[in-house]
C-alpha positions as CSV (number, residue, x, y, z in Angstrom):
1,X,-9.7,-4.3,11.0
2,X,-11.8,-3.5,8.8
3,X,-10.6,-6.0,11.6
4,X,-13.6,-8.0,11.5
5,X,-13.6,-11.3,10.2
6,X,-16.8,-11.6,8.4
7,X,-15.7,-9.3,5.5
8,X,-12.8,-12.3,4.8
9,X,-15.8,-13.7,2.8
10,X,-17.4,-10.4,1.2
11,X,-13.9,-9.5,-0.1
12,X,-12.9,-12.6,-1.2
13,X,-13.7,-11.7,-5.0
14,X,-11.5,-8.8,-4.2
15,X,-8.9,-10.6,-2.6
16,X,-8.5,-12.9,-5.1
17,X,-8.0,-10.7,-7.9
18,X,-5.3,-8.9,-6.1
19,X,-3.2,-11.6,-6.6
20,X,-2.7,-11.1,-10.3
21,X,-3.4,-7.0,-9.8
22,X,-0.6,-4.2,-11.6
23,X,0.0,-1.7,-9.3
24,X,-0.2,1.6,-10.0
25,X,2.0,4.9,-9.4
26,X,-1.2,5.6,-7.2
27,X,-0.5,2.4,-5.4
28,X,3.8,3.2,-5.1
29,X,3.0,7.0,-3.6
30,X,0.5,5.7,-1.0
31,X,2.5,2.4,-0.1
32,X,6.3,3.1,-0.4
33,X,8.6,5.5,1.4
34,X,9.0,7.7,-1.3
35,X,11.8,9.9,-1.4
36,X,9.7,12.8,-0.7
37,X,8.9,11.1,2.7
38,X,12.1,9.2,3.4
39,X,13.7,13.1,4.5
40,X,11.1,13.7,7.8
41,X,10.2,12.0,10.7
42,X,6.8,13.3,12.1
43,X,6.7,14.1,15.6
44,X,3.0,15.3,16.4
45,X,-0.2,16.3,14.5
46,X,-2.5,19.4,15.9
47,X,-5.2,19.0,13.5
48,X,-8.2,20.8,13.8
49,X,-11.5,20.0,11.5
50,X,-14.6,21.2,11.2
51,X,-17.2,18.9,10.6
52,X,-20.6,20.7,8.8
53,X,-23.4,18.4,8.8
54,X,-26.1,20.2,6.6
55,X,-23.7,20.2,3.4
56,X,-21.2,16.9,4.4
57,X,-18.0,19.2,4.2
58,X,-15.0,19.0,6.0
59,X,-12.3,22.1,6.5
60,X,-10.0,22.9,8.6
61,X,-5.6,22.5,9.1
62,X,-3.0,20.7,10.5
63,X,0.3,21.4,12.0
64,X,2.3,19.1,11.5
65,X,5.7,18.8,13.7
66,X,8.4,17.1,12.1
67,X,11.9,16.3,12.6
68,X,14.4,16.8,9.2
69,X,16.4,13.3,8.8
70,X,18.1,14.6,6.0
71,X,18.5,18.0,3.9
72,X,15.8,18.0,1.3
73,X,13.4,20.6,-0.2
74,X,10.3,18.6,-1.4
75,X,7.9,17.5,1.3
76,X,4.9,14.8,0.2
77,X,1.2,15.3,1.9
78,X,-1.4,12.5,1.5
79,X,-5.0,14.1,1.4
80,X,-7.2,12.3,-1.3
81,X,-9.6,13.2,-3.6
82,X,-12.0,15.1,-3.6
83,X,-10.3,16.7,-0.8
84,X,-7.9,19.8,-1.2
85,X,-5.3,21.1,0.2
86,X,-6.4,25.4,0.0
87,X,-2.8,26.4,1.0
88,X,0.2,25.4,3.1
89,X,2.4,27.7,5.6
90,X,5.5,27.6,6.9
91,X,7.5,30.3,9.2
92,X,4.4,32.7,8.0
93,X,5.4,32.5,4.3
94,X,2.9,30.4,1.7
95,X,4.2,27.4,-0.2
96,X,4.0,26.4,-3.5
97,X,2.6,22.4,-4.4
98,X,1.7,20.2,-6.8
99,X,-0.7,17.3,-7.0
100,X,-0.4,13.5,-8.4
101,X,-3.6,12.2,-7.5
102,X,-3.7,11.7,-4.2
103,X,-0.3,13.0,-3.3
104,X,0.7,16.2,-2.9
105,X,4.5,17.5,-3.3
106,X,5.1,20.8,-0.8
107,X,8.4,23.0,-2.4
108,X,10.0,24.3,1.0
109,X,11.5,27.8,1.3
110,X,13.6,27.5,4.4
111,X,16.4,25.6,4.8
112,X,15.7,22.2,6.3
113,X,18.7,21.5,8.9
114,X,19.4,17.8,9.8
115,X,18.5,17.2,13.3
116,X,16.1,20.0,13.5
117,X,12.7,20.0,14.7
118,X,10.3,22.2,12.0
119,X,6.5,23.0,12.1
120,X,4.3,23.3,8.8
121,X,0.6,23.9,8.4
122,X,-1.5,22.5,5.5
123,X,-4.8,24.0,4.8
124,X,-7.3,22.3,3.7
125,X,-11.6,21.4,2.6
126,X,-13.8,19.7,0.7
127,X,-16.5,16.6,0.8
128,X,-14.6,13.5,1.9
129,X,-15.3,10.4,0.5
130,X,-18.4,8.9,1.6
131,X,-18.8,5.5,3.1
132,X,-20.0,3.0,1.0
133,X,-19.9,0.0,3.7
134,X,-18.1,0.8,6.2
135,X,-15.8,-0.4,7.5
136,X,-15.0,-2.4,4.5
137,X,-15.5,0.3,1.7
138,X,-14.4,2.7,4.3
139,X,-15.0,6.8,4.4
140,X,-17.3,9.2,6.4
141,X,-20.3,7.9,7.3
142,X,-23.4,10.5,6.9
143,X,-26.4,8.6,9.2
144,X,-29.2,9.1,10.9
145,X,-29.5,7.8,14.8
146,X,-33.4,6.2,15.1
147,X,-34.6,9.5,16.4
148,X,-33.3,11.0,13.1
149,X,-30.5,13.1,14.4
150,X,-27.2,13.0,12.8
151,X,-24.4,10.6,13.3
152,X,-21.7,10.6,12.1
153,X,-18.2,8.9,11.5
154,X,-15.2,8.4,9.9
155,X,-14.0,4.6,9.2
156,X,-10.7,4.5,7.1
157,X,-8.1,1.4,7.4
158,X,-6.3,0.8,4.7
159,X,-8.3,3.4,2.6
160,X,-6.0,6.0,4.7
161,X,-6.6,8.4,7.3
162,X,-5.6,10.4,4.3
163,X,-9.7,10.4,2.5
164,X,-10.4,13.2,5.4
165,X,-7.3,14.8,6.7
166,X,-3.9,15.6,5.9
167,X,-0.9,14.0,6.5
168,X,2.1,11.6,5.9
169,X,-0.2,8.5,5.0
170,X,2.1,5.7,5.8
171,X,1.9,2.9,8.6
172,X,5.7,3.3,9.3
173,X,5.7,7.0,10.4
174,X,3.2,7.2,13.5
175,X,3.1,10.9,15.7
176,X,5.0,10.2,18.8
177,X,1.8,12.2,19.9
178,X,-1.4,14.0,18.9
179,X,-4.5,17.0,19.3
180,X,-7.3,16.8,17.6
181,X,-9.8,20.0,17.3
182,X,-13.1,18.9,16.2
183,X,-16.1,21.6,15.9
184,X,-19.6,20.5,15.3
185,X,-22.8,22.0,15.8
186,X,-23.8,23.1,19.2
187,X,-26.2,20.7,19.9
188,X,-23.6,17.6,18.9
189,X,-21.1,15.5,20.9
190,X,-17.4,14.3,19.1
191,X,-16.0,11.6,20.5
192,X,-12.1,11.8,19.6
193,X,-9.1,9.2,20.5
194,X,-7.5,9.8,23.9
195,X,-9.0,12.5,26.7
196,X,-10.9,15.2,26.5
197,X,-8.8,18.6,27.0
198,X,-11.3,21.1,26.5
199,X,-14.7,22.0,25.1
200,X,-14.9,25.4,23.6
201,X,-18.7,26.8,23.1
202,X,-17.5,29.2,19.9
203,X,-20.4,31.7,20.1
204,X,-21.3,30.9,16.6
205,X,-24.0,27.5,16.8
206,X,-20.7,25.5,17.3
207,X,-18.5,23.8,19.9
208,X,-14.9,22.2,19.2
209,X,-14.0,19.4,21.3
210,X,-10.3,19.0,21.9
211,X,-8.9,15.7,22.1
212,X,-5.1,14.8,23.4
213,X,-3.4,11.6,22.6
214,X,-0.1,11.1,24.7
215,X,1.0,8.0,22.9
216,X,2.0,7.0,19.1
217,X,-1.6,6.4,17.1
218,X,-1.5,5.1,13.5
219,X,-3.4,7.6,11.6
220,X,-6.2,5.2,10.4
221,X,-7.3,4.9,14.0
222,X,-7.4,8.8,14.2
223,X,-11.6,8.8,14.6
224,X,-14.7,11.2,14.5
225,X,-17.5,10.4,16.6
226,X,-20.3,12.8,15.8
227,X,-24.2,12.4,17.4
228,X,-25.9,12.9,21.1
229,X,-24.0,11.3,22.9
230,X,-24.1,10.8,26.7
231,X,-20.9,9.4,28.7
232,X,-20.7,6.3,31.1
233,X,-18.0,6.1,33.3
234,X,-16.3,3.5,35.2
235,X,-12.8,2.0,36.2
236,X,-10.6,-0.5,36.3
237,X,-8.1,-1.7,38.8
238,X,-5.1,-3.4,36.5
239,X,-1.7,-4.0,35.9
240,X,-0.6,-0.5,35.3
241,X,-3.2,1.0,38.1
242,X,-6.3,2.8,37.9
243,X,-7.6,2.7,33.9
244,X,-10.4,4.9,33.2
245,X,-13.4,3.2,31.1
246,X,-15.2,5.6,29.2
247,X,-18.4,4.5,27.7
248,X,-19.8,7.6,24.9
249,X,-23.4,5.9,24.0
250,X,-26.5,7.6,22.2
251,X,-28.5,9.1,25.0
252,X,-31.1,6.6,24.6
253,X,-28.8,3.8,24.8
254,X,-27.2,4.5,28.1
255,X,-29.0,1.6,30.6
256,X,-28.8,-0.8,27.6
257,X,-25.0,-0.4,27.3
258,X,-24.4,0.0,31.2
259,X,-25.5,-3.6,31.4
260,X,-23.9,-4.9,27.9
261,X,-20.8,-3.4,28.4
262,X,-19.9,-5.4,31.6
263,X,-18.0,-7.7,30.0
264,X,-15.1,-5.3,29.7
265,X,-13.8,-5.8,32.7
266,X,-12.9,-9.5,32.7
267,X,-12.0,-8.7,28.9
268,X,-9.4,-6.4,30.8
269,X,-8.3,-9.2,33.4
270,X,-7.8,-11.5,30.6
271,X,-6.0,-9.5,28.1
272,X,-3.6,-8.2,30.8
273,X,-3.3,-11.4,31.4
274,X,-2.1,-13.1,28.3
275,X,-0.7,-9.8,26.8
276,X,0.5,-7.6,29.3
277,X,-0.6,-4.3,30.6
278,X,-3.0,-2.3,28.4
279,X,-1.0,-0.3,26.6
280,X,-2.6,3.2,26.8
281,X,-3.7,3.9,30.6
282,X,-2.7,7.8,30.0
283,X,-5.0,7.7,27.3
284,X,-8.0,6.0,28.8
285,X,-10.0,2.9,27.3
286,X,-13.3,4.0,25.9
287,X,-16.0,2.4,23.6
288,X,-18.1,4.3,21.4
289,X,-21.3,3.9,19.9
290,X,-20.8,4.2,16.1
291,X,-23.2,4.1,13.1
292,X,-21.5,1.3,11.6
293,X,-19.9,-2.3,12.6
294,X,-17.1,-1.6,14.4
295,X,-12.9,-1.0,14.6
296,X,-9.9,-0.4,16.7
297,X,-9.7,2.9,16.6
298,X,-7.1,3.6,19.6
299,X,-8.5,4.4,22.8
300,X,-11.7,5.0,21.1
301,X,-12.9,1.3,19.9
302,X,-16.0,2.2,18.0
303,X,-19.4,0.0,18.6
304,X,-21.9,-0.8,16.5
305,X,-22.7,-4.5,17.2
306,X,-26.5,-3.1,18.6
307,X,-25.8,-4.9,21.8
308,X,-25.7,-8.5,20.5
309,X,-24.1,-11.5,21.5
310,X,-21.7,-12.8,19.0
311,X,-20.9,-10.9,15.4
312,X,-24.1,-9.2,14.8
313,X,-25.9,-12.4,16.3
314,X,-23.7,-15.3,14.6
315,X,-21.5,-17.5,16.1
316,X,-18.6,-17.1,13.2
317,X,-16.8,-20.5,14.8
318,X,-20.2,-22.9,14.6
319,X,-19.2,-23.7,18.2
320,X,-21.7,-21.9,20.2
321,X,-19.0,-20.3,22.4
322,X,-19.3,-17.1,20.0
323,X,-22.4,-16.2,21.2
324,X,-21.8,-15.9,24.9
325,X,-19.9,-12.8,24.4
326,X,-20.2,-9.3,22.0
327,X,-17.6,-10.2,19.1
328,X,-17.2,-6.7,18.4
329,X,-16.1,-5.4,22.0
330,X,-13.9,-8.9,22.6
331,X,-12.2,-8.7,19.0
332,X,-11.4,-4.5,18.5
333,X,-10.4,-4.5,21.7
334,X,-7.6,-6.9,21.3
335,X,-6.3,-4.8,19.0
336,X,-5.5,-2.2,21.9
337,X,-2.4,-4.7,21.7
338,X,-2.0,-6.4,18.6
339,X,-2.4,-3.2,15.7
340,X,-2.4,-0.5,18.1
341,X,0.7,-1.1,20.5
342,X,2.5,-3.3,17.5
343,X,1.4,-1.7,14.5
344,X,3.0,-2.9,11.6
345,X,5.2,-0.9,8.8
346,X,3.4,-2.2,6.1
347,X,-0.1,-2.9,4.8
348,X,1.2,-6.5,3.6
349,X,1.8,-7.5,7.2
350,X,-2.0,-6.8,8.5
351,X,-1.4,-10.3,9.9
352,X,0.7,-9.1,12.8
353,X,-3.0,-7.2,13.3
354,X,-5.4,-9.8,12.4
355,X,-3.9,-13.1,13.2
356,X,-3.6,-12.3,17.0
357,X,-6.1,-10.3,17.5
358,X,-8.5,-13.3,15.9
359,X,-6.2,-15.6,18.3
360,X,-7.4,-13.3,21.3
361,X,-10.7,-14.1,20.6
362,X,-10.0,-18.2,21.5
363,X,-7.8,-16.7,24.5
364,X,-11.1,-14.9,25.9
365,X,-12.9,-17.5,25.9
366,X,-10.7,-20.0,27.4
367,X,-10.3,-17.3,30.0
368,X,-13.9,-17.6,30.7
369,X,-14.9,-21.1,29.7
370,X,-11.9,-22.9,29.6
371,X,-9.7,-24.7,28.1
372,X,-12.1,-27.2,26.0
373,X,-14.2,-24.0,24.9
374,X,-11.4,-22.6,23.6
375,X,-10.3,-25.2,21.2
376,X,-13.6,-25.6,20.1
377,X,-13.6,-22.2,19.0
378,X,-10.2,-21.8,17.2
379,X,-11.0,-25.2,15.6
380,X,-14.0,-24.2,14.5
381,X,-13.5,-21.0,12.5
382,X,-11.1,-22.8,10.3
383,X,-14.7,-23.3,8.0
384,X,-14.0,-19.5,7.1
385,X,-10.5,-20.3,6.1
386,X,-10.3,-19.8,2.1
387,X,-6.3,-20.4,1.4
388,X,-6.8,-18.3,-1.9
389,X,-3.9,-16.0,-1.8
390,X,-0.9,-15.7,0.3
391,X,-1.6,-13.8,3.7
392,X,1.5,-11.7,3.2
393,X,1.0,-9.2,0.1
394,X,3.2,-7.3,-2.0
395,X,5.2,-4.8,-0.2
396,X,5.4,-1.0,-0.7
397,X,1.9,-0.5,-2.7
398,X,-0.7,-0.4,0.4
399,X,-2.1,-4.2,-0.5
400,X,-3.6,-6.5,1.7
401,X,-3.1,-10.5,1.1
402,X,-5.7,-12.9,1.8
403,X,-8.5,-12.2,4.3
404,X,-7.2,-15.4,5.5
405,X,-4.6,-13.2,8.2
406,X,-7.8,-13.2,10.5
407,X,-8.5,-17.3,11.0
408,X,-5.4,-19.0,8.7
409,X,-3.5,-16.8,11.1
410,X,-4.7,-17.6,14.3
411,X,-4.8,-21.3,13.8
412,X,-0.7,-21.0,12.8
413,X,-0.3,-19.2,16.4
414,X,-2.4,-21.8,17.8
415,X,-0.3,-24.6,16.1
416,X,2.7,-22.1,18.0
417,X,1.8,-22.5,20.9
418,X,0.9,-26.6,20.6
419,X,4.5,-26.6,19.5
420,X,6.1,-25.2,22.5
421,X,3.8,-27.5,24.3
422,X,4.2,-25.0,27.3
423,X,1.7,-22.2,28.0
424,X,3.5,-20.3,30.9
425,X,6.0,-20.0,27.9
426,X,3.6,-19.3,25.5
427,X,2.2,-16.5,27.6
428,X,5.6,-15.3,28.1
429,X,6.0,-15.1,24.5
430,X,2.7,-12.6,23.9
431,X,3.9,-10.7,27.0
432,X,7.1,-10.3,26.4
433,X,6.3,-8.8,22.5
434,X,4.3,-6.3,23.9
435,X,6.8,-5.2,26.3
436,X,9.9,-5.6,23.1
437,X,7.8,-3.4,20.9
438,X,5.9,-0.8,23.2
439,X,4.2,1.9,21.3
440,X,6.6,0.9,18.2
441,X,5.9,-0.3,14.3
442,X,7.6,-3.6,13.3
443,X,8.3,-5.8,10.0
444,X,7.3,-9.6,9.9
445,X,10.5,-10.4,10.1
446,X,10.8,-8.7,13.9
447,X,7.7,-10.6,14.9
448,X,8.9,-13.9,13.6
449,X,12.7,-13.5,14.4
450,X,11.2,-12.4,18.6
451,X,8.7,-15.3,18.4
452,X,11.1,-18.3,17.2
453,X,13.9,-16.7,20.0
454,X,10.7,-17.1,22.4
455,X,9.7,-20.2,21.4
456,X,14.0,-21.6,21.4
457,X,13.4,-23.1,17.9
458,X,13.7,-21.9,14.4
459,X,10.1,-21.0,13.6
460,X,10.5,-19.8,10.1
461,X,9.4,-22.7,8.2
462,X,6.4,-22.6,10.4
463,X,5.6,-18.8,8.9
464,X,7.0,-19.4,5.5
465,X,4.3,-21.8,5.0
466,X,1.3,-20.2,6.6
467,X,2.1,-16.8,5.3
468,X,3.9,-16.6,2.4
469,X,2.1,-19.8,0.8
470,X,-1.5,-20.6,-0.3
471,X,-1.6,-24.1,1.0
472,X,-1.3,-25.8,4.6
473,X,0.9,-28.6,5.5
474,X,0.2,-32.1,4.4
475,X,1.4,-34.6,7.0
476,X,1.5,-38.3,4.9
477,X,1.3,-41.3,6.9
478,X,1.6,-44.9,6.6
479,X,1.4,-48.2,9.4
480,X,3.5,-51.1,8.7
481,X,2.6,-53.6,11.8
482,X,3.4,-52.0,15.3
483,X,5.8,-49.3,12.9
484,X,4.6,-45.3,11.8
485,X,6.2,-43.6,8.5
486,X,5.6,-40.9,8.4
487,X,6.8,-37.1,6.3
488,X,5.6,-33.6,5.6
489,X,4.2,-32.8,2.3
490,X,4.8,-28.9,1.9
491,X,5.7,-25.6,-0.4
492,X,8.6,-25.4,2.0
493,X,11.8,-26.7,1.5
494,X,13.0,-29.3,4.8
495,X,9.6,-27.8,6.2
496,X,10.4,-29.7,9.7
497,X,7.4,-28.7,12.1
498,X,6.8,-30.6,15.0
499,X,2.9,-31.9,15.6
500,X,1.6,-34.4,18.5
501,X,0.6,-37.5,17.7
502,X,-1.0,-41.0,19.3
503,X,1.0,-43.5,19.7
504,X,-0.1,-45.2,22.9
505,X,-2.7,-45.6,25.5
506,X,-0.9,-42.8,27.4
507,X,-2.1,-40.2,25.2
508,X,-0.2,-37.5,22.3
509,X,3.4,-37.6,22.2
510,X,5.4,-35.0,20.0
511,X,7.6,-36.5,16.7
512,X,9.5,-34.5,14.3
513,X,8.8,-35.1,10.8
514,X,11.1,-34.1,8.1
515,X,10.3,-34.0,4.0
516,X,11.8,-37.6,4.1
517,X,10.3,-40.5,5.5
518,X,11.0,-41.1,9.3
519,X,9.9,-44.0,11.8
520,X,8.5,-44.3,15.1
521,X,7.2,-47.1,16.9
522,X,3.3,-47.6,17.5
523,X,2.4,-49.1,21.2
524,X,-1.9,-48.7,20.7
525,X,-3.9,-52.5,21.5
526,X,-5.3,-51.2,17.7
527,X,-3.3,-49.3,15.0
528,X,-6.9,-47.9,14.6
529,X,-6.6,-46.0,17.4
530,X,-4.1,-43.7,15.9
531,X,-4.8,-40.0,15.3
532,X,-3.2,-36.5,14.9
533,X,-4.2,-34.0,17.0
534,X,-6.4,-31.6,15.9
535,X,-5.4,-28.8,17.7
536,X,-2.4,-28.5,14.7
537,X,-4.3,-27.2,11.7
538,X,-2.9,-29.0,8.6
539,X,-3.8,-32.1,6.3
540,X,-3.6,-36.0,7.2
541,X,-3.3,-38.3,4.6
542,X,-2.9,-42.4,5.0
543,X,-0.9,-43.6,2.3
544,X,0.1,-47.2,1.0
């Protein structure tokens, strides 16, 4: 996230500018396959960091194991600046490189065979960026916990994993599995993504932590956890067996979060139910306490909503049903399925993220307050929705579209799923993606293509609209007697969505309006008594 909604409104001036932003050669080397990345497939990381508190400096390596698609002789590393790569190693002999910024272009010696498997280790140190605001204006962040110990962590989607470690810095090309090798000062904890392996007492003031992650992990969600830590644990009895809940709190905090942190488990009930089995059980579930708001990071969802109700006390939907639960743990942790499980290829589709991890939020709460709850809450963040710029950005520069992918988006899967006007379906639907793309990166048009087979209609009017335009559906309307007209006013060419509406005492009924006008007959005791259901988000106009 960044995965939060709230910054939807603190980077709207940012947003908004992007529209009409050049892109740089910066932008193409972060955001594109480049031909200097197109040759390798990466199979695992080992990195191994130390982190030094008293001057903010990072160093350390990673091995990275990679598989050779094709013969080529030029390798590109992301590490940004200030960061530096000190030297880079393959089959014991040293390499030469280049920089461009941000990129860095490795000249391999030995022969890279198609097919095969090779290892190469980069070297590097320096101070990594520092947050500014994280998550937002992401990078390490250098606190203080209240007793005035340091805390640290490392908050970097879509600034790159790349401000604070090396690697191949693209949302395509995920390790199918990673170590990380984190040494801090004795008397600190790191809290890493998967399990603990092994904790090393070095001899010299320092201990390294060694983390394992068995499954495929974007690199943003690769996380340092650094303070004093004390772990909670518990379990949980779900679809996939026995899933270890790992709590790492400050010491201080541990009765406080033993008690907050209860909702978890009929989070897990509900999210297994709606979208399967949680996707990482070899890996574990854990939350940890984190000097700043929050995000997804994979297995390690980092906390820092200070043991509120609601997103850092407000109810973002106006409804009152965001306050009975922590935002933070109900929102990140959705993301367990929708970001980390399906991650998308690109930075322009952060929707496939956003929109349904924000929809998750309305599922939660119909889960626990029903069905009347729930509505209220999806209708009610649609205050935060800005239609500024397209949700969908450019493609191969690392942009974001509009903010609006968090509650635009979930409002077009709530219209979804009031379209297929069946919820066993619906559920189906979310279920059955998670199973289709297991552990896997996807394009938009995967998503939308599984969703409208799903769904048994054509669905890509439905996302054209929402996603690739700045304005919702108009539905125009007009009474003649005991006689509706009515048509869609849209962007999108023969934009034919269906949408309930009343035309009797019975209750909603489901018509199919076209771009042209269309009839249907009106059987209310008053024509008054006419409405669209608000559960489809779009505009209503009466016409003459």
């Amino acid at each position: 996230m960044r995965g939060i909604p709230m910054l939807c409104m603190a980077l709207l001036a940012t947003l908004t500018a992007g529209a009409q932003q050049h892109f740089t050669r910066a932008d193409t080397l972060r955001g594109s396959i480049t031909p200097q990345r197109a040759w390798w497939d990466v199979i695992s990381y080992d990195l191994h960091v130390a982190v030094n508190p008293s001057d903010s400096t990072f160093s350390g390596f990673n091995t990275i194991t990679y598989k050779v698609l094709k013969t080529d002789s030029t390798m590109q590393i992301d590490l940004q600046v200030p960061m530096v790569i000190d030297s880079v190693v393959q089959d014991k002999k040293s390499l030469e490189f280049t920089r461009d910024g941000n990129a860095w272009f490795v000249k391999m010696k030995a022969p890279q065979v198609k097919n095969k498997s090779k290892k190469i280790t980069v070297f590097y140190s320096g101070k990594p960026r520092r947050a500014v605001n994280a998550p937002w204006d992401g990078g390490v962040v250098w606190a203080k916990d209240s007793l005035n110990r340091p805390w640290i962590a490392t908050a970097c989607q879509g600034l790159g994993a790349s401000i604070w470690w090396p690697n191949k810095d693209h949302l395509s090309d995920e390790p199918e599995n990673m170590t990380i090798n984190v040494t801090v000062p004795a008397e600190l904890t790191d809290v890493s993504n998967g399990r603990l392996k092994n904790k090393t007492e070095n001899g010299d003031g320092t201990t390294t932590y060694t983390w394992y992650v068995s499954s495929p992990i974007n690199n943003y969600n690769v996380a340092v956890n650094i303070g004093h830590y004390t772990e909670i644990k518990d379990t949980y009895s779900g679809e996939g067996g026995k899933l270890d809940l790992d709590y790492w709190v400050l010491d201080y905090n541990k009765d406080k979060a033993k008690e907050h942190f209860q909702v978890v488990k009929p989070m897990m009930k509900c999210y297994e139910y709606w979208f399967g089995k949680y996707p990482f059980y070899k890996d574990s579930y854990k939350l940890v306490e984190a000097p700043y708001l929050g995000m997804e990071h994979q297995s390690a969802v980092a906390y820092g909503n200070k043991y509120m109700m609601g997103y850092n006390g407000q109810d973002l939907s106006g409804s009152g049903w965001g306050l009975k639960w922590d935002f933070l743990i109900i929102h990140e942790s959705g993301h367990e399925w929708f970001g980390n499980n399906i991650s998308s290829r690109d930075e322009a589709d952060m929707w496939i993220h956003e929109s349904f991890t924000n929809y998750a939020e309305t599922l939660f709460t119909e889960c626990q307050y029903g069905a009347k709850a729930a509505k209220e809450y999806v209708t009610g963040i649609r205050k935060k929705i800005q239609n500024d710029v397209p949700i969908i950005a450019p493609y191969g520069v690392n942009a974001e579209g509009s903010g609006d992918r968090y509650y635009k988006g979930a409002n077009m899967i709530h219209n979804i799923r009031q379209i297929m006007n069946n919820d066993e379906a619906f559920r189906q639907m979310l279920r059955g993606m998670n199973k289709t793309f297991y552990h896997k990166t996807v394009t938009a048009q995967e998503i939308e293509r599984y969703m409208s087979m799903a769904a048994g209609m054509d669905l890509s009017k439905v996302f054209d609209q929402y996603l690739r335009h700045t304005s919702i559906p108009t539905l125009e309307y007009r009474i003649n007697g005991q006689q509706l007209q009515y048509r869609w006013v849209t962007d999108v060419k023969d934009f034919n969505m269906p949408v309930k509406v009343k035309l009797s005492e019975t209750g909603f009924k489901m018509i199919y309006p076209g771009t042209s006008w269309r009839t249907a007959n009106i059987s209310l005791r008053d024509v008054k008594d006419f409405e669209v259901d608000n559960n489809f988000y779009i505009n209503v106009r009466r016409v003459q």
